[in-house]
C-alpha positions in Angstrom: 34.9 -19.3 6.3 37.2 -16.4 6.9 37.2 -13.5 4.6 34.4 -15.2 2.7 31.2 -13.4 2.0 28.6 -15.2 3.9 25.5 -16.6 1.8 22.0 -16.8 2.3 19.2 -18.0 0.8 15.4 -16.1 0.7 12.3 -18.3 -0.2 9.2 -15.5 -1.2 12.4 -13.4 -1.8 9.7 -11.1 -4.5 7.4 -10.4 -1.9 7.6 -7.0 0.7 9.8 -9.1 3.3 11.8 -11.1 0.7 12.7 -7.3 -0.5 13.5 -5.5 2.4 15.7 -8.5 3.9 17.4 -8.9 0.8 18.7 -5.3 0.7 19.4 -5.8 4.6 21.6 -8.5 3.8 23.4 -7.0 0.7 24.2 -4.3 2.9 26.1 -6.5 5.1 27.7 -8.2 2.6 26.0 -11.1 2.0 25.8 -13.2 -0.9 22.1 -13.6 -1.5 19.9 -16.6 -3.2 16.3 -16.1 -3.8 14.2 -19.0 -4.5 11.3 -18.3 -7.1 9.0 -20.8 -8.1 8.6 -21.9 -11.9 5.7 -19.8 -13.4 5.3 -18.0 -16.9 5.1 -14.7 -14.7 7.2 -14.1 -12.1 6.7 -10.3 -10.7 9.6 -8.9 -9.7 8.7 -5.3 -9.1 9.9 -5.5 -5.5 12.9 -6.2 -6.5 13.5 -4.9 -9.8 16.1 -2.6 -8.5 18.3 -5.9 -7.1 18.2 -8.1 -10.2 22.1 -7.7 -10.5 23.4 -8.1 -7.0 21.1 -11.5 -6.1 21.1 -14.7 -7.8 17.9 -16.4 -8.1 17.0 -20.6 -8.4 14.0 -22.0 -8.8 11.9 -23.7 -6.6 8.5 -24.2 -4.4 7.4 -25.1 -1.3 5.4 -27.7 -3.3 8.5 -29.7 -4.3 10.9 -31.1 -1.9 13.0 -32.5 -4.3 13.6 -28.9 -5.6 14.5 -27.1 -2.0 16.9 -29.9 -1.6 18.9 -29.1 -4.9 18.9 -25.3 -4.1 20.6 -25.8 -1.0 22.5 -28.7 -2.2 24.0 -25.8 -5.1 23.8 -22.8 -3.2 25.1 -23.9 -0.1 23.6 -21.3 2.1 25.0 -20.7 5.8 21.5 -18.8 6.8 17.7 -19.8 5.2 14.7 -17.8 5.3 11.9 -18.9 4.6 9.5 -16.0 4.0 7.5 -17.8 1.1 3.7 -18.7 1.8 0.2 -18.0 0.8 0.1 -15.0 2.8 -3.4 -13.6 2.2 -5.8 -14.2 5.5 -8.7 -13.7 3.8 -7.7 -15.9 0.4 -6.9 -18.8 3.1 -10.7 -19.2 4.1 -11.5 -20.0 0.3 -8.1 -22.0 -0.9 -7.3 -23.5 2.8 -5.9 -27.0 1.3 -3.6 -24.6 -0.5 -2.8 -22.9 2.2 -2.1 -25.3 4.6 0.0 -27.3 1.7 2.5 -24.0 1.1 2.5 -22.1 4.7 2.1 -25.6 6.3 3.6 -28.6 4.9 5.9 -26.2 3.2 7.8 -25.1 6.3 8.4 -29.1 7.2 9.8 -30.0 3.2 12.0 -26.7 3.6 13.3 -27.8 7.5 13.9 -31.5 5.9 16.0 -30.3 3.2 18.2 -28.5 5.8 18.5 -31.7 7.8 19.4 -33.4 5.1 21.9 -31.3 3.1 23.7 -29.8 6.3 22.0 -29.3 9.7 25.1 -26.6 10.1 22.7 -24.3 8.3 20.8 -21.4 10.5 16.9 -22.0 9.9 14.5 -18.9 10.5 11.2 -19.5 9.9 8.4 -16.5 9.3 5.5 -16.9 12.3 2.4 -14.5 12.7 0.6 -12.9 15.1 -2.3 -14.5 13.1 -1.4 -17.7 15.3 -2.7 -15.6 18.6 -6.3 -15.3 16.8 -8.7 -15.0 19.2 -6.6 -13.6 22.0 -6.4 -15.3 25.6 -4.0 -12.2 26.7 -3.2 -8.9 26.3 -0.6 -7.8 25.0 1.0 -11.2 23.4 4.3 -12.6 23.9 6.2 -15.5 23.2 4.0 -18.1 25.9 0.6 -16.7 25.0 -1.2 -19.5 23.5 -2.7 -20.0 20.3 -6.0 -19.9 19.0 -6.0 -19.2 14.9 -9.2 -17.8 13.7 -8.7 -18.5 9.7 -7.1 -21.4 7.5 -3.9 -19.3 7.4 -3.6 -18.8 11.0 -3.6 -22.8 11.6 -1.0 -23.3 9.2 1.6 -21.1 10.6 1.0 -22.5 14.1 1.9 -26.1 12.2 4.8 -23.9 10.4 5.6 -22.6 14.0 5.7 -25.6 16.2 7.3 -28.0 13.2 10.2 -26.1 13.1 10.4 -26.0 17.5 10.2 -29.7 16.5 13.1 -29.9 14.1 15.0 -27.6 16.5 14.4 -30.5 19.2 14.8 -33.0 17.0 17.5 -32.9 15.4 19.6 -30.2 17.4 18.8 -27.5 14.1 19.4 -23.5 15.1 15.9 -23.0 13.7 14.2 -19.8 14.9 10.6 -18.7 14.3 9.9 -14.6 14.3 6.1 -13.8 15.6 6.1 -11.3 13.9 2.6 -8.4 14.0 1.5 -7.0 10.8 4.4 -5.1 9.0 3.3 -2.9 6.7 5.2 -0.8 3.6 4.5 1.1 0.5 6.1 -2.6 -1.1 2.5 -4.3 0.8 0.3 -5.8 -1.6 -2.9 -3.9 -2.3 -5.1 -6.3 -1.2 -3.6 -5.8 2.5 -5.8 -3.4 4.3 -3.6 -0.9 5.0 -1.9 -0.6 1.2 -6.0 -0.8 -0.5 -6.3 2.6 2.1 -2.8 4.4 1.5 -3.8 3.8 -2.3 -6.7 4.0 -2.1 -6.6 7.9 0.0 -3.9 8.6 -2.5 -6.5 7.8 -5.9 -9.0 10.2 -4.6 -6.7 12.9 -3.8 -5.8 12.5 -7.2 -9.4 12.1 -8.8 -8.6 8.8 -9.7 -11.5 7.1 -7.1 -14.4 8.2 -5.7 -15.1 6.0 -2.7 -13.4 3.1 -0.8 -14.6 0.5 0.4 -13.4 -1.7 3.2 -14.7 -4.7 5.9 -14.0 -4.4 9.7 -13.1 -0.7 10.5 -12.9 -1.3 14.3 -10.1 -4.3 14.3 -7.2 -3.5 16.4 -3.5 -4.2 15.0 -0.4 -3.6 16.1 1.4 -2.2 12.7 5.0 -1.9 12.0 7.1 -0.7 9.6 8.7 -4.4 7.8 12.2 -2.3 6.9 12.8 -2.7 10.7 11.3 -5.9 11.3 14.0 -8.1 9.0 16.7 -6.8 10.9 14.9 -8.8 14.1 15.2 -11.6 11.8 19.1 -11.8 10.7 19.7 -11.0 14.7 17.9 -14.5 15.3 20.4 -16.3 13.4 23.3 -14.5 14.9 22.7 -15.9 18.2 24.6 -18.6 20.1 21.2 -20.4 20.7 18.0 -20.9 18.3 14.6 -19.1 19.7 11.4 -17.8 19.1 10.7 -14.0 19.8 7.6 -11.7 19.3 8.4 -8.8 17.0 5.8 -5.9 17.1 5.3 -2.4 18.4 3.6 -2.7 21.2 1.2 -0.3 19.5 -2.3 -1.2 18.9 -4.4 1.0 16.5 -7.7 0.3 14.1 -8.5 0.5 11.1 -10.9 3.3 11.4 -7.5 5.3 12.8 -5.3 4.1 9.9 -8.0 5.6 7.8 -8.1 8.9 9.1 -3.7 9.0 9.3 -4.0 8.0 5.9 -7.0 10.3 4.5 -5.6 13.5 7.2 -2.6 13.3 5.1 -3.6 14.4 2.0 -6.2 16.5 3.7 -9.4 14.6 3.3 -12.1 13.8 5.6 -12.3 9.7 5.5 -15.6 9.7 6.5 -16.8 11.5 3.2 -14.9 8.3 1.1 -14.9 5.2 3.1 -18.0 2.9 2.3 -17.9 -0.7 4.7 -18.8 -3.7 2.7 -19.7 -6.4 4.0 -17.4 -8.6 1.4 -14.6 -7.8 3.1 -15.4 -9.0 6.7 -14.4 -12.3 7.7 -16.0 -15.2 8.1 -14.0 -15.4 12.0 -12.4 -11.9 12.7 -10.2 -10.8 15.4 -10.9 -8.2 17.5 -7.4 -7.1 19.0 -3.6 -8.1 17.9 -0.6 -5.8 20.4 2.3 -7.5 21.1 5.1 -7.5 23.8 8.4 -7.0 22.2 10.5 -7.0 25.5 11.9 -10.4 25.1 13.7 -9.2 21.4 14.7 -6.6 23.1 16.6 -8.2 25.9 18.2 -10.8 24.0 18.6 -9.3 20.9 18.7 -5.8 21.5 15.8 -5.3 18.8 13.1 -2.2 18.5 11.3 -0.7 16.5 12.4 2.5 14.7 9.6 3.7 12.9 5.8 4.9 14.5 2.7 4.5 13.7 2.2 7.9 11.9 5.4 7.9 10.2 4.5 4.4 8.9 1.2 6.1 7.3 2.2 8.9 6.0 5.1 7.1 4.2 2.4 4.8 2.8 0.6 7.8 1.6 3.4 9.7 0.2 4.8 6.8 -1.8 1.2 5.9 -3.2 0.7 9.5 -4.1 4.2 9.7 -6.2 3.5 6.4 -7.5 0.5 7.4 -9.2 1.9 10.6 -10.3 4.3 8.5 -12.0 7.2 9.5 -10.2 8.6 6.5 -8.1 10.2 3.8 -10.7 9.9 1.4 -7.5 8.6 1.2 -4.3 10.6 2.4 -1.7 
């Protein structure tokens, strides 16, 4: 494979992940594939600003047949699959969905590896969600798992499957338990994106209130530009794994309003209404992680802080509106 350009291939390559690790990897030199499923609408706003340097197939998680042809064509050395219905609190009221795409998904996907070319470096996207209600504080890579939503238990399936396949059938398949990541490319029906936009709409007049479920649940939030380089490290090393990828940071919700609101110089407590909607039917209290393994082995950690991460958030949201970004950054 000498002086060829390696290639990989991105399932959920138009969400804030797929993004960020598709510009990673076109900065190293990568040819990239992203897999899109067939739909009418497909939003590429993520992305917009890659269209001419990735090549995109179709295909979904749904379809076996279809994964098989894409990496029957593509012929990827490295798959990622990033793609799922990654919404906790859409999981409680679609979780046959859920469990069919960020489940059953994950073992179509590892069985079109197998059988196309088991030479081909698997990673597969885990969650701190999988820790749910914790048994240990901070978390790390032999803490076990109790999911408290629909999504949860499907990416402890997702998660073990592909130690499975790894056992199996000998595959480099790696998992990334990876804590919330956050961006200004979020979706804004992630917490943390409905408050950057959210602070940023009434600072601009555009909102008068906010409203939001559990202000006192603890996260550990990174930034998600950092958090795909842990991912392509995975797949450069000599022996699959799984690793924890987080901050080590834990902070609420409450404190991510007040970064957030602080930074256009409002007082959140003026704005921020608590709805009951929004809780949970099963919450978690507190998600931190322990990151020390990623950094032995892969020499991994994170760049970015919690503050910097808001305030980012914030900024972007504000220009946004104003009409000045043409994509998210």
């Amino acid at each position: 494979m000498t002086g060829m350009a390696p290639r990989a291939l991105i399932t959920g390559i138009t969400g804030q992940d797929g993004s960020y690790l598709a510009e990673f990897l076109l900065d190293k030199g990568y040819e990239v594939t992203g897999m899109v499923r067939r739909s009418s609408t497909v939003n590429y706003e993520r992305i917009a600003h890659l269209m001419d340097r990735v090549e995109f197939c179709s295909g979904d998680l749904l379809d076996q047949l279809s994964m098989v042809e894409a990496i029957r064509v593509h012929e990827p050395e490295e798959v990622y699959n990033l793609a799922a219905q990654s919404f906790v609190q859409t999981s409680f009221g679609q979780p046959v969905l859920t469990g069919e795409t960020t489940a059953l998904g994950v073992t179509r996907l590892l069985d079109a590896v197998r059988m196309v070319d088991t030479s081909i470096r698997y990673y597969q996207a885990s969650s701190s969600e999988m820790f749910g209600k914790v048994r240990e504080v901070p978390q790390t890579e032999s803490t076990p798992f109790h999911p408290r939503s629909p999504y949860g238990v499907a990416k402890v399936y997702g998660h073990w499957i592909t130690i499975n396949y790894r056992e199996s059938y000998d595959l480099h398949a790696s998992s990334g338990i990876l804590f919330n990541h956050e961006s200004p490319r979020r979706g804004l029906e992630f917490v943390t994106r409905k408050i950057s936009h959210g602070a940023a709409q009434i600072a601009l007049g555009m909102a008068d209130e906010l409203r939001l479920g559990n202000l006192d649940a603890k996260r550990d939030w990174g930034f998600a530009g950092d958090y795909v380089e842990a991912m392509w490290l995975m797949l450069q090393q000599d022996r699959p794994d799984d690793f924890v990828i987080c901050t080590g940071e834990t902070h609420s919700v409450r404190e991510f309003c007040e970064a957030a609101f602080s930074r256009v110089d409002l007082d959140w407590e003026k704005y921020v209404v608590v709805d009951e909607k929004f809780l949970r039917p099963a919450e978690i209290d507190l998600l931190v992680g322990d990151y020390s393994k990623a950094a032995d082995v892969l020499g991994w950690a994170p760049r970015t802080g919690f503050a910097e991460l808001v305030e980012t958030m914030v900024d972007a949201d504000m220009e946004f509106l104003e009409g000045k970004l043409r994509y998210l950054q």
